[in-house]
C-alpha positions as CSV (number, residue, x, y, z in Angstrom):
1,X,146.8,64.9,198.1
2,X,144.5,62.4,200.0
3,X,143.2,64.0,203.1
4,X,143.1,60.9,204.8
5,X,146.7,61.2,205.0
6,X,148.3,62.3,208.7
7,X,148.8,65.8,208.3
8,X,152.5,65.0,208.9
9,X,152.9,63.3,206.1
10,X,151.3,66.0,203.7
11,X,153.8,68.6,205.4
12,X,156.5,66.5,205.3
13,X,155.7,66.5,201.4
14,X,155.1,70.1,201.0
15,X,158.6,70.7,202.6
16,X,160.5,68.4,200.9
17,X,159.0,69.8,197.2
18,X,159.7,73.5,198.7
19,X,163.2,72.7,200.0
20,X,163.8,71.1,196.0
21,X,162.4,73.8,194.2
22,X,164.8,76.3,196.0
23,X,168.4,74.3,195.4
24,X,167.2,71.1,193.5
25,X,169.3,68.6,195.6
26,X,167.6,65.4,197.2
27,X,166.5,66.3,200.8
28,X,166.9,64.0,203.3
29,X,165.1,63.3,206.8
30,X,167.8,65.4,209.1
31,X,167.2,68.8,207.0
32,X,163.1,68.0,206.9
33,X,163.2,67.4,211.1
34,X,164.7,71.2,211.4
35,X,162.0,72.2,209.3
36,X,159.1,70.5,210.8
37,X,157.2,72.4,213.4
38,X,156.7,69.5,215.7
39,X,159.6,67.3,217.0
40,X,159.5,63.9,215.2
41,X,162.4,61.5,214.9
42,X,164.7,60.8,212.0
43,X,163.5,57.2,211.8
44,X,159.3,58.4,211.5
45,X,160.3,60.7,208.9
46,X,162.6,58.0,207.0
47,X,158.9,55.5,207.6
48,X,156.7,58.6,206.0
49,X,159.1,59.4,203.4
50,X,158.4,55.5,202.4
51,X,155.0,55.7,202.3
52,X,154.9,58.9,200.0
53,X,157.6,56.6,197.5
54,X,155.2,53.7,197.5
55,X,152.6,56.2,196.4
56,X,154.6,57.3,193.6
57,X,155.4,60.7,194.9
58,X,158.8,60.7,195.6
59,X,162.0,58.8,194.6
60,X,165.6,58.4,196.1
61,X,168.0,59.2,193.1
62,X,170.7,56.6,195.3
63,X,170.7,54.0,198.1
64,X,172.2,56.8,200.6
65,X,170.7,60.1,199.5
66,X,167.5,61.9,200.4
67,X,164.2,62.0,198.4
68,X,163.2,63.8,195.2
69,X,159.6,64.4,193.9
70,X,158.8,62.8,190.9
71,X,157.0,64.8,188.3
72,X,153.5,63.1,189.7
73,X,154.5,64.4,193.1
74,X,155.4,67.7,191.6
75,X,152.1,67.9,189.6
76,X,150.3,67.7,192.9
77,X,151.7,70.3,194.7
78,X,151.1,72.3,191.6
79,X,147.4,71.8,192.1
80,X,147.5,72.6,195.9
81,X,149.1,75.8,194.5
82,X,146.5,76.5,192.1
83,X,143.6,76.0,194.4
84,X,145.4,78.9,196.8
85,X,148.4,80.6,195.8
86,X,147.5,84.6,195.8
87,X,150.1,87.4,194.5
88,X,152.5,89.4,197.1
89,X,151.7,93.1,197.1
90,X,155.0,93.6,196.0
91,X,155.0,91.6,192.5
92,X,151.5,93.1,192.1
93,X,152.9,96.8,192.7
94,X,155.8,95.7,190.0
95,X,153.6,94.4,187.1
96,X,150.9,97.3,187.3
97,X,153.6,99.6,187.3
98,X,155.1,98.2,184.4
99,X,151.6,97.8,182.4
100,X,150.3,101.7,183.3
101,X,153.0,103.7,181.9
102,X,151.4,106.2,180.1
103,X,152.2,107.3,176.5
104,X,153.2,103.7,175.5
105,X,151.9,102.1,172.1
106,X,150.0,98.4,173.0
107,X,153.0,96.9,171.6
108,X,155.5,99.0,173.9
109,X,152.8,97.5,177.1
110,X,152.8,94.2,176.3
111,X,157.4,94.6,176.0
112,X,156.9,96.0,179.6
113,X,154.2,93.6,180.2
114,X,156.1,90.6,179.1
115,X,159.9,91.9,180.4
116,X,158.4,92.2,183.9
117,X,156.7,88.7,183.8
118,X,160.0,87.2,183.2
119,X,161.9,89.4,185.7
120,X,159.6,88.3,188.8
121,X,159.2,84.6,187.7
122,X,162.9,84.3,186.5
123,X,161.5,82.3,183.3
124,X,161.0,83.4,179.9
125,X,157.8,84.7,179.0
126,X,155.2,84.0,176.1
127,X,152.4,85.7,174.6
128,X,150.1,84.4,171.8
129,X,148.1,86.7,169.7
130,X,146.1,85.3,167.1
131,X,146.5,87.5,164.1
132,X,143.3,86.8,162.8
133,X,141.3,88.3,165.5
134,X,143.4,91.9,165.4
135,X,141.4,94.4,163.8
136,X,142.3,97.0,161.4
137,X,142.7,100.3,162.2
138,X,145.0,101.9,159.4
139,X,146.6,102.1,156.5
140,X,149.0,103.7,154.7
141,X,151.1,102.9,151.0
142,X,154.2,104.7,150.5
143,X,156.5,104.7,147.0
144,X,159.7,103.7,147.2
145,X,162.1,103.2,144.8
146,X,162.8,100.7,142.5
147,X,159.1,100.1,141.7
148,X,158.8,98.8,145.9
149,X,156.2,99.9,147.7
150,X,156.0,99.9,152.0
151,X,152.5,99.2,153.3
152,X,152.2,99.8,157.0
153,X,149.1,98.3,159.1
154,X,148.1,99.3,161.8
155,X,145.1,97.3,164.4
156,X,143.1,99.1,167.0
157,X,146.2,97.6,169.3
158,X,148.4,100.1,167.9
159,X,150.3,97.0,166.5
160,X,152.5,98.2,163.4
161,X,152.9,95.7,160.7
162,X,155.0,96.7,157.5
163,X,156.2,95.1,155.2
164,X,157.3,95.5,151.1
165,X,155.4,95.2,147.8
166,X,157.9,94.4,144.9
167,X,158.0,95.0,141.2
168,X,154.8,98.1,140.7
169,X,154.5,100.8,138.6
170,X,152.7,103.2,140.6
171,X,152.7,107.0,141.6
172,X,152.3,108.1,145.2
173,X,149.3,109.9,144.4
174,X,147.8,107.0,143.2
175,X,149.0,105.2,146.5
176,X,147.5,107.9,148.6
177,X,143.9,107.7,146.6
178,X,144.5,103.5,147.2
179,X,145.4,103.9,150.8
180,X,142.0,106.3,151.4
181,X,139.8,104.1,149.7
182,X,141.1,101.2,151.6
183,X,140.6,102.4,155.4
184,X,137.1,103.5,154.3
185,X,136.5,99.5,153.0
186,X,138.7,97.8,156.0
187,X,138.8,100.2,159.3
188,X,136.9,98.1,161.6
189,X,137.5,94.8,159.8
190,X,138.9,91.7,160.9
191,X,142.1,90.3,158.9
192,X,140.0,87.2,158.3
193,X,137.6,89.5,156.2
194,X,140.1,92.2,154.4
195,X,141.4,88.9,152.2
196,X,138.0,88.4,151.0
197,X,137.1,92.0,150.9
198,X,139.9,92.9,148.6
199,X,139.4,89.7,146.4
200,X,136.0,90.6,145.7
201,X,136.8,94.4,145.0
202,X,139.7,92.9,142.3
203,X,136.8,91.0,141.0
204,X,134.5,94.3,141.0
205,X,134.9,96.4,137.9
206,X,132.3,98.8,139.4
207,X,135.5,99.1,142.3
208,X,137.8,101.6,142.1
209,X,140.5,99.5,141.5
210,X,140.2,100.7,138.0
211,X,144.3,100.3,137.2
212,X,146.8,97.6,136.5
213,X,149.1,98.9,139.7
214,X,145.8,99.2,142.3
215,X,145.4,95.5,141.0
216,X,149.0,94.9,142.0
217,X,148.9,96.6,145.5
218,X,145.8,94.8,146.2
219,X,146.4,91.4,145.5
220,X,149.8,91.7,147.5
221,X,148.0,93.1,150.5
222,X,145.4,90.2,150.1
223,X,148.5,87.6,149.7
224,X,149.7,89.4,153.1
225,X,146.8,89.4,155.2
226,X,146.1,85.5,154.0
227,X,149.5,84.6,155.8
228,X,149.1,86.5,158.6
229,X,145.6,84.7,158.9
230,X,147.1,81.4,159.3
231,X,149.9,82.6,162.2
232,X,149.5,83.5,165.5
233,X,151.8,86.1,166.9
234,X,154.1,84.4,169.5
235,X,156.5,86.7,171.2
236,X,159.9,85.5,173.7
237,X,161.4,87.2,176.2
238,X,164.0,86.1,178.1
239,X,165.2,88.6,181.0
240,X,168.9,87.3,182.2
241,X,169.6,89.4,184.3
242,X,167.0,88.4,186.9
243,X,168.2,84.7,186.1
244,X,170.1,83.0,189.7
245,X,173.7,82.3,188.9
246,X,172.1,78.2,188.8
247,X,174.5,75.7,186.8
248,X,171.0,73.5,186.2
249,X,169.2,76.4,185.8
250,X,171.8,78.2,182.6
251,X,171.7,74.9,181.0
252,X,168.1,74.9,181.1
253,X,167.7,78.9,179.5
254,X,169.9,77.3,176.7
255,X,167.4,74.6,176.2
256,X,164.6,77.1,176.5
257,X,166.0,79.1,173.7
258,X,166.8,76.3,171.5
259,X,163.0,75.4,172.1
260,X,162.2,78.6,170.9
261,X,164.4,78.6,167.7
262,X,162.9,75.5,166.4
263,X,160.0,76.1,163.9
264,X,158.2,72.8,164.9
265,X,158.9,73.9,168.6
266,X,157.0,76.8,168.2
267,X,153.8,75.4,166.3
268,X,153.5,73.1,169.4
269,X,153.4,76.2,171.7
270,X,150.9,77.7,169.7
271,X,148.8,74.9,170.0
272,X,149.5,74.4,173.2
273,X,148.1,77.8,173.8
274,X,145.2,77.6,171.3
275,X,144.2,74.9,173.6
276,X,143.7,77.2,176.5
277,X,140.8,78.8,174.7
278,X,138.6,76.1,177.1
279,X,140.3,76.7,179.8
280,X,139.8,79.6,182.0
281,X,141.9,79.0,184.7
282,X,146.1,79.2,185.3
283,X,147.3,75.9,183.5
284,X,150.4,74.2,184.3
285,X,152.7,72.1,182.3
286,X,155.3,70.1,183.7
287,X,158.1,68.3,181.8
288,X,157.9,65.3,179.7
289,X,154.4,65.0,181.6
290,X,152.5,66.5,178.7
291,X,153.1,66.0,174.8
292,X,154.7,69.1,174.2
293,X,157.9,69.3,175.6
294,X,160.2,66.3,175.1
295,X,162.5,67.8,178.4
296,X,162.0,66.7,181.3
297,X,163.6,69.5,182.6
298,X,160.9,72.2,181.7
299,X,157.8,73.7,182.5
300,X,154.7,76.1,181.0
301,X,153.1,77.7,183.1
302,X,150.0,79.7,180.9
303,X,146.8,81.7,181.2
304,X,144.1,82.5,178.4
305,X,142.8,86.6,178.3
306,X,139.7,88.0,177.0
307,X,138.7,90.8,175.0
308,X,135.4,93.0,176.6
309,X,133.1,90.7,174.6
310,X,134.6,87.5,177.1
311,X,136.5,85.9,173.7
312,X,139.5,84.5,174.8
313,X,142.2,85.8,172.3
314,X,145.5,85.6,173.5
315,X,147.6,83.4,175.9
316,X,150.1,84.7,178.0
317,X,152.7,82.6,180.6
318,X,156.6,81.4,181.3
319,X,158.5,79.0,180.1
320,X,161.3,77.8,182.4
321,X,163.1,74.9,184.3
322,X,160.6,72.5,186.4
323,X,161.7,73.7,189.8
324,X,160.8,77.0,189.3
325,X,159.0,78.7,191.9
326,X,155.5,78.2,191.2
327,X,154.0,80.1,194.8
328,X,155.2,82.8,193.2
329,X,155.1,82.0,189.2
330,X,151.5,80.8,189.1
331,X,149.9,84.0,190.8
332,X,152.1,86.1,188.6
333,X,150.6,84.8,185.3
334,X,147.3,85.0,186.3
335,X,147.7,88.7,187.2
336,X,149.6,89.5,184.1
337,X,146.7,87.6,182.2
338,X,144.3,90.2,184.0
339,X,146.4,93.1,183.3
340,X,146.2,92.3,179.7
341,X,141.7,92.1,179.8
342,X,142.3,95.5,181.0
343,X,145.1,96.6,178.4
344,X,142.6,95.5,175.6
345,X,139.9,97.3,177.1
């Protein structure tokens, strides 16, 4: 806000957005004079609430009501947020908690991780992995019957990916030679690389996929890790029971989980949160303000993570209606996002 501005006005401002985020109804000059710490007259505050329309920061939804902020107006307080907003001891006590329970898989943290992020921000919360940067670990083919096969992957995360191979004649001794002769070639490679890897061992007949059904195995786990390649792992969680029993605020889960059903939805988010691999602060998203959500109604609030070698790989943040509580949201996300450096460390 322009500091040239009465320090009246810019309280007045900061009330009036604070008294909206916390019931969403238009407040008017009475409720901001019980709220001001100085004695001021209805009549100054109806003249300052004038000047802050005329700068395009607030608007009157009808001739007799109070003031709203408009999404400008609320986009500024945002940024006043950003530059100071710190996390309660209490939220902080709550998300370590939740990240540091011991005996837990990486996937099983980032479920506690993700469940408490929601819980204290009463949003639904996101997290983007790209799969292409996960790392192998493990590997491990096991016969089934009917000629299918399960492969199970496992990354340095403790991420478990399975998945089925159809329509090969192979042993499970075979499977077992396969399966040792692909950790030794893959442990400690990307997924970008194990594609290529196992196309240029198919091509090899020096390899020791000598046999039609190591062929087979190969070229579906090469067909696999090329789709996983071009995703990025993007996990939803949406905590209800923390939700407010909020009319506006139900309606605006429901949007929130048809946003999250749509397959074109969801390849905006991610590249949304691809986009945050420049950014290194908490980035907030507010309504129809921004290209990705045609609602006015809601609101990203995001933070990239890095690995130990400072590469951003992963985005995590809340997804949830605009007059959420972003004192309290913002520092949240940018703790979780720190939790998460240490997680992969």
């Amino acid at each position: 806000m322009d500091e040239n501005l009465p320090e009246r006005i810019r309280n007045i401002f900061n009330i009036l957005v604070e008294q909206y985020l916390v019931n969403g109804q238009p407040v008017g000059s009475k409720t901001l004079s019980l709220q001001l710490a100085e004695n001021v007259s209805s009549a100054t505050i109806r003249n300052n609430l004038s000047t802050l329309e005329r700068m395009g920061l607030l608007y009157a939804p009808h001739t007799s009501a109070g003031r709203l902020p408009t999404p400008q107006g609320l986009k500024l307080f945002v940024e006043g947020i950003l530059q100071t907003g710190k996390i309660n001891s209490h939220d902080q006590e709550k998300l370590e908690e939740a990240c540091t329970i011991h005996g837990l898989s990486f996937q099983q943290s980032i479920n506690q991780a993700m469940k408490s992020l929601s819980g204290l921000a009463q949003c639904a919360s996101l997290i983007s992995l790209p799969s292409n940067e996960q790392i192998m670990k493990y590997i491990e083919l096991l016969k089934l019957d009917n000629g299918k096969i399960l492969a199970i992957m496992v990354n340095q995360q403790g991420v478990v990916e399975n998945f089925i191979l159809e329509n090969i004649d192979i042993q499970q001794y075979q499977l077992t030679e396969l399966s040792n002769y692909l950790n030794a070639k893959m442990m400690g490679k990307k997924f970008s690389e194990i594609a290529q890897t196992l196309s240029r061992d198919m091509a090899d007949n020096q390899s020791q996929l000598h046999n039609m059904g190591d062929i087979l195995v190969a070229k579906g786990l090469a067909e696999w890790v090329n789709k996983q390649e071009k995703q990025n792992l993007l996990i939803f969680h949406n905590h209800n029971a923390y939700i407010a029993d909020d009319d506006s605020v139900h309606e605006t889960l429901n949007t929130i989980k048809k946003l999250f059903a749509a397959i074109d939805q969801q390849e905006k988010l991610i590249k949304l949160c691809n986009e945050l691999n420049s950014a290194e602060n908490v980035q907030v998203y507010i309504g129809a303000h921004n290209d990705y959500f045609q609602h006015a109604g809601l609101s990203a609030v995001l933070k990239s993570f890095q690995q130990n070698d400072n590469q951003i790989i992963g985005t995590i943040g809340v997804i949830g209606p605009s007059r959420m509580n972003y004192a309290r949201v913002i520092p949240v996300v940018d703790f979780t996002a720190k939790l998460m450096e240490r997680m992969m460390k």
